[in-house]
C-alpha positions as CSV (number, residue, x, y, z in Angstrom):
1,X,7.7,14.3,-16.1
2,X,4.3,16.3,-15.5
3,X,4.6,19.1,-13.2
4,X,3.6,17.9,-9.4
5,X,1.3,19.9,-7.5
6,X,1.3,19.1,-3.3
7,X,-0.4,20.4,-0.1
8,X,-2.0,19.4,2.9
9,X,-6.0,18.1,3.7
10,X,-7.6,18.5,6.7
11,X,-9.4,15.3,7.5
12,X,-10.6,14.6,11.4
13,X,-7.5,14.8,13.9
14,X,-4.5,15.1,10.8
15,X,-3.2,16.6,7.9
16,X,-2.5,14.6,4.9
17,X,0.5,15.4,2.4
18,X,-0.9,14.9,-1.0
19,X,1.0,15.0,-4.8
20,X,-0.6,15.3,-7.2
21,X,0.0,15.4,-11.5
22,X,-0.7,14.2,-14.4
23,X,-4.3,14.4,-16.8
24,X,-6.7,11.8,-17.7
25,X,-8.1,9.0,-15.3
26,X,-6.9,8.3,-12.1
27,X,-4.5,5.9,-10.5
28,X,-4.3,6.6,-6.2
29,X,-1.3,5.2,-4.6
30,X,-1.1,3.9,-1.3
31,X,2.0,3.2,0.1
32,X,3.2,0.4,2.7
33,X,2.9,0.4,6.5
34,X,6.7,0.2,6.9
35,X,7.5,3.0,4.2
36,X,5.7,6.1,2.9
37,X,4.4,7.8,-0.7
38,X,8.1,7.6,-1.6
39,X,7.3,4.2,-2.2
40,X,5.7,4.7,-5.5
41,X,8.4,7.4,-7.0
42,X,8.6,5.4,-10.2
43,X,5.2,4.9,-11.3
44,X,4.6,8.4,-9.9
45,X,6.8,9.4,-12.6
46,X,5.9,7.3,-15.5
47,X,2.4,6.8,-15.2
48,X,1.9,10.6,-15.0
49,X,2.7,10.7,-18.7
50,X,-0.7,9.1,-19.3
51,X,-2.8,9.8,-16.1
52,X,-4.0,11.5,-13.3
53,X,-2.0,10.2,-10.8
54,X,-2.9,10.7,-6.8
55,X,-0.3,9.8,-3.5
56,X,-0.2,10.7,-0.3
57,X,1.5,10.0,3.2
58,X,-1.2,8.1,5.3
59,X,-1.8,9.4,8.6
60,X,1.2,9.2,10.9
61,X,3.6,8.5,8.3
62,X,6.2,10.4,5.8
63,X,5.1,14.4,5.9
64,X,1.4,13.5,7.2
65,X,0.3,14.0,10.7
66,X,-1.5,12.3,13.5
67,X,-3.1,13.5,16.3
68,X,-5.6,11.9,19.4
69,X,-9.0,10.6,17.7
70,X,-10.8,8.0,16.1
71,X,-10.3,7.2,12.5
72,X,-9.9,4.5,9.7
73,X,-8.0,4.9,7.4
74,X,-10.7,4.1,4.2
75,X,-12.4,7.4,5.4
76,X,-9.3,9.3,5.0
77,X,-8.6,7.9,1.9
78,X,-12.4,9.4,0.6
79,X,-12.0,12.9,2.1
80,X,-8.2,13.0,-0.2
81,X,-10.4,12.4,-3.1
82,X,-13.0,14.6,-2.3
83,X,-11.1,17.4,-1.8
84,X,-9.0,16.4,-4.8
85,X,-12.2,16.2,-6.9
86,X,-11.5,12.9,-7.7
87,X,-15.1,10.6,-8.0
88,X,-14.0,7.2,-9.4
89,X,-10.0,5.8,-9.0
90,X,-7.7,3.4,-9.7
91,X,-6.0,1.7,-6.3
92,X,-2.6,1.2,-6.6
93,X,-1.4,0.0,-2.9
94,X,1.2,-2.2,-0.8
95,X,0.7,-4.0,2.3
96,X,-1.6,-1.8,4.9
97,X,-3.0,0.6,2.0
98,X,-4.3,-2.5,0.0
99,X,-6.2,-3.1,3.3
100,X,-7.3,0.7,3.3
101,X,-8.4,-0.3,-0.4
102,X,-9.9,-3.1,0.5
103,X,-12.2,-1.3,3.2
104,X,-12.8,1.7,0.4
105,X,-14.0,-0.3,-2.4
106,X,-16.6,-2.1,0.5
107,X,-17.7,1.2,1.2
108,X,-17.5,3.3,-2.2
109,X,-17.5,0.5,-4.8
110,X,-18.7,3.0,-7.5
111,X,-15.4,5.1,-6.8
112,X,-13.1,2.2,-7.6
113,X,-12.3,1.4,-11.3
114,X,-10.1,-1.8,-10.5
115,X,-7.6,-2.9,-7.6
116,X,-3.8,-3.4,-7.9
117,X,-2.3,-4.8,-4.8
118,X,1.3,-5.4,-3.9
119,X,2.2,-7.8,-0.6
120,X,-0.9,-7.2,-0.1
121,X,-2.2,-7.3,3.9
122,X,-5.3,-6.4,6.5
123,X,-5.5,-5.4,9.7
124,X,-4.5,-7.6,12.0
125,X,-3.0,-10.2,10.2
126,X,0.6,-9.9,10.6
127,X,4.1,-12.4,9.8
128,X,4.7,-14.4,12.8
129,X,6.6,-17.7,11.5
130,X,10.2,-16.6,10.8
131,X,12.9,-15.4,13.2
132,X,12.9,-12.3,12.1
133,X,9.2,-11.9,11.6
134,X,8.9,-12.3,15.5
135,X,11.8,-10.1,16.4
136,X,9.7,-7.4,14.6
137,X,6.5,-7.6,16.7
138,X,8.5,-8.1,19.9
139,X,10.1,-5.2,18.9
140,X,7.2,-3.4,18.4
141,X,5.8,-4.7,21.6
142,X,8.7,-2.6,23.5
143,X,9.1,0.1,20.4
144,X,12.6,-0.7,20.0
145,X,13.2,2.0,17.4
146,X,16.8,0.0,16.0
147,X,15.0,-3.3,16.9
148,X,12.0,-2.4,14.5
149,X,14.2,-0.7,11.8
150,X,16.8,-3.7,11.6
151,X,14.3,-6.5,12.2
152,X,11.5,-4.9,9.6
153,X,14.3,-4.7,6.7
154,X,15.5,-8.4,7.9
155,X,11.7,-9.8,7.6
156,X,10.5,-7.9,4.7
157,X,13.0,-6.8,2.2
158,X,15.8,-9.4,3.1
159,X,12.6,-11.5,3.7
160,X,13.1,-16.0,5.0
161,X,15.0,-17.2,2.7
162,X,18.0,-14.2,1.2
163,X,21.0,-12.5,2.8
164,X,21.7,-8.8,2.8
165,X,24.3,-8.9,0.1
166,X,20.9,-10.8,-2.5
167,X,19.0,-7.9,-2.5
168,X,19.4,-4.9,-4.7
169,X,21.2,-2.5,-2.6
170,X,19.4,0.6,-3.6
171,X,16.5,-0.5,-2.9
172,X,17.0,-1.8,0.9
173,X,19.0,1.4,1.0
174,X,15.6,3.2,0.0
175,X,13.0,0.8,1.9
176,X,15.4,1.6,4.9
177,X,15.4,5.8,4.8
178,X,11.7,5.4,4.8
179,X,11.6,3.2,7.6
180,X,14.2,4.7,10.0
181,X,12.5,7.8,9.2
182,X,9.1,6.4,10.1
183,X,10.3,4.7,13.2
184,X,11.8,7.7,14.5
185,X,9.3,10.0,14.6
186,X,7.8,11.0,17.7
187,X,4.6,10.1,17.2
188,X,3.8,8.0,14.4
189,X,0.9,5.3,13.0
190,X,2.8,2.4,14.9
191,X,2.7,4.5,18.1
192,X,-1.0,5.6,17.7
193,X,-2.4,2.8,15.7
194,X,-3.8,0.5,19.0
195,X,-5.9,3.8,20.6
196,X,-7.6,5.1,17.9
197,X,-7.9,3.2,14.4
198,X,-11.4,1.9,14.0
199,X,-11.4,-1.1,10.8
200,X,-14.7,-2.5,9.5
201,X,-16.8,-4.6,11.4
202,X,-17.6,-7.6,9.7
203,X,-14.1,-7.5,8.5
204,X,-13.5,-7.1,4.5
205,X,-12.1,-10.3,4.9
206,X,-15.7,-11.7,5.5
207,X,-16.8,-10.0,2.4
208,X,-14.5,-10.6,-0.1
209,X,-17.3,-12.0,-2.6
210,X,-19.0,-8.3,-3.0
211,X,-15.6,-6.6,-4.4
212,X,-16.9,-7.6,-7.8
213,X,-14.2,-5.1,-9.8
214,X,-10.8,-6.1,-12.0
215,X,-7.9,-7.0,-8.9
216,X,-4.4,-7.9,-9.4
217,X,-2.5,-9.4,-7.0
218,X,1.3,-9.0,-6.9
219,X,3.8,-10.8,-4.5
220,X,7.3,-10.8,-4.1
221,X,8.8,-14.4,-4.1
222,X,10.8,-13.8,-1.1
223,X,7.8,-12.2,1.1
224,X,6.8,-13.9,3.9
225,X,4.4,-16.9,4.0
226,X,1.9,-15.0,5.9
227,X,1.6,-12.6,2.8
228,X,1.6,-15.4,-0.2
229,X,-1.3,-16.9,2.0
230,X,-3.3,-14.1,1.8
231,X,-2.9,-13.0,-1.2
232,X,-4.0,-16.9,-2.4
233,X,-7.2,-16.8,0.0
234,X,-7.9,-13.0,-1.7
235,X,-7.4,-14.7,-4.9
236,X,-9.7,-17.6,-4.0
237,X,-12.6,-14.9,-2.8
238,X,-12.2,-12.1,-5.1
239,X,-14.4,-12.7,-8.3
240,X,-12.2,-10.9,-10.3
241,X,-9.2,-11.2,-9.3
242,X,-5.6,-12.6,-10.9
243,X,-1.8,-12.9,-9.3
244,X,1.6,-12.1,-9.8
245,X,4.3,-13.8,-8.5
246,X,7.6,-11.2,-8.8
247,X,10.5,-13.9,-8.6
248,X,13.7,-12.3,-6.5
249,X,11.7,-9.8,-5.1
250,X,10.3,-9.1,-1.3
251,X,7.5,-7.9,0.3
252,X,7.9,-4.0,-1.5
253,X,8.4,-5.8,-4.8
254,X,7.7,-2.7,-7.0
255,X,11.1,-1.3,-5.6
256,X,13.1,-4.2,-6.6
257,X,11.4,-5.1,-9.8
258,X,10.2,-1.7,-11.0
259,X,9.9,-2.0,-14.4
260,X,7.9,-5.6,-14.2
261,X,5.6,-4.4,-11.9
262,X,4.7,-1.6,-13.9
263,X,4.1,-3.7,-16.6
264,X,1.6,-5.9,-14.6
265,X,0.0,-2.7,-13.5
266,X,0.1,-0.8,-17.4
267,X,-1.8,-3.9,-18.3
268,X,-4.3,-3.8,-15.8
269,X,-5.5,-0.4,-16.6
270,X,-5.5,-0.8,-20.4
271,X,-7.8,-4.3,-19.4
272,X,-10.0,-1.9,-17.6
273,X,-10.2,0.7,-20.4
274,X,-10.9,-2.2,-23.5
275,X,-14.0,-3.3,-20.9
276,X,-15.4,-0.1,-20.5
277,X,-14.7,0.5,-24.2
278,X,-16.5,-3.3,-25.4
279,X,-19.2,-2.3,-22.0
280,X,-20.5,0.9,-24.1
């Protein structure tokens, strides 16, 4: 693999860990609410053969920190390209980052070449309807670090409908260092996020019709109902958007299925390249 270059940014009230490698266009990766960058360490790795790829720990997760102050995270995610020199991306991103890139392509649509979500979600629109789903917010209601940590892998890698002994063991073993980790810091995104995150106002979610730019939307079969909803209403709003169901895979589906979902998103960058290429 390409070398991998890291340090921090400065951006208001943090420091963001960034990687870095790779030449050519860029691919940004945004990792999951529940995990960090680790998340994408095998399309880090391959897709740096080819491109410029970009990922970092959002604030209050993985190496990043997070202090007292008002931010969103869409604004974070411009001053990482900014001081990474970076003027028009790829989005690569799970769960909360696909919300961050849904936010940034509102606000910077010339920066954003085309959209790949995973379990995609937004602010505020959280599982509720299974078991475990609830034990997760009541969880984080107290922040009942083993509560969160057991009930977060129950909901969202076991997911409704699988035991722990039907899903790929390295990756709930993987999904779960990232967690525990998360859960156990000190101070974190989960035990900032209510004080200080500002989101969009309309929400994204109202706006959905002005993200005119190539978006592929990938969902694990066995992610909560809350996700495959949606992903269909992004679907529905999107005007250029397509889906991906990953069967016998959960709500971090690239960990389980890695080699499909870099497929889906291989093919989504070459289909931006041939209409740049058929544009000029």
């Amino acid at each position: 693999m390409t070398n991998t270059s890291s340090h921090f940014i400065e951006v208001p009230h943090a420091e963001l860990y960034v990687e870095q490698a790779g030449k050519g266009d860029t691919i940004t990766m945004l990792h999951g609410f529940l995990v960090d960058r680790r998340q994408w360490d095998h399309e880090f790795a391959a897709l740096a053969d080819t491109h410029h790829v970009l990922r970092y720990d959002a604030r209050g997760f993985g190496r990043s920190s997070i202090e007292p102050g008002s931010y969103a995270h869409h604004e974070d995610l411009a001053g990482v390209l900014d001081a990474c020199g970076v003027q028009r991306t790829a989005l690569l991103a799970c769960s909360g980052g696909a919300a961050t890139a849904l936010d940034f392509a509102l606000a910077h649509p010339q920066r954003v070449s085309a959209l790949v979500f995973v379990g995609a979600g937004y602010w505020g629109r959280f599982a509720d309807s299974t078991p475990a789903a609830r034990a997760f917010l009541q969880a984080l209601g107290t922040f009942d670090v083993n509560g969160l940590i057991d009930s977060s892998l129950r909901a969202f890698t076991d997911g409704p409908r699988r035991a722990v002994n039907e899903v790929d063991p390295a990756a709930r073993r993987h999904t779960e260092a990232m967690t525990t980790q998360l859960f156990r810091r000190e101070t974190s995104y989960w035990t900032r996020a209510a004080q200080d995150q500002r989101t969009p106002t309309p929400s994204a979610l109202e706006r959905l019709h002005e993200i005119d730019m190539p978006t592929v939307l990938i969902v694990g079969s066995e992610d909560q109902v809350e996700v495959h909803r949606l992903a269909k209403e992004w679907l529905e709003g999107l005007p250029q958007a397509s889906m991906y169901v990953v069967h016998g895979a959960g709500h971090h589906a690239n960990l389980e299925a890695p080699t499909q979902v870099l497929g889906i998103v291989r093919e989504a960058l070459s289909a931006v390249v041939m209409a740049v290429v058929m544009a000029d």
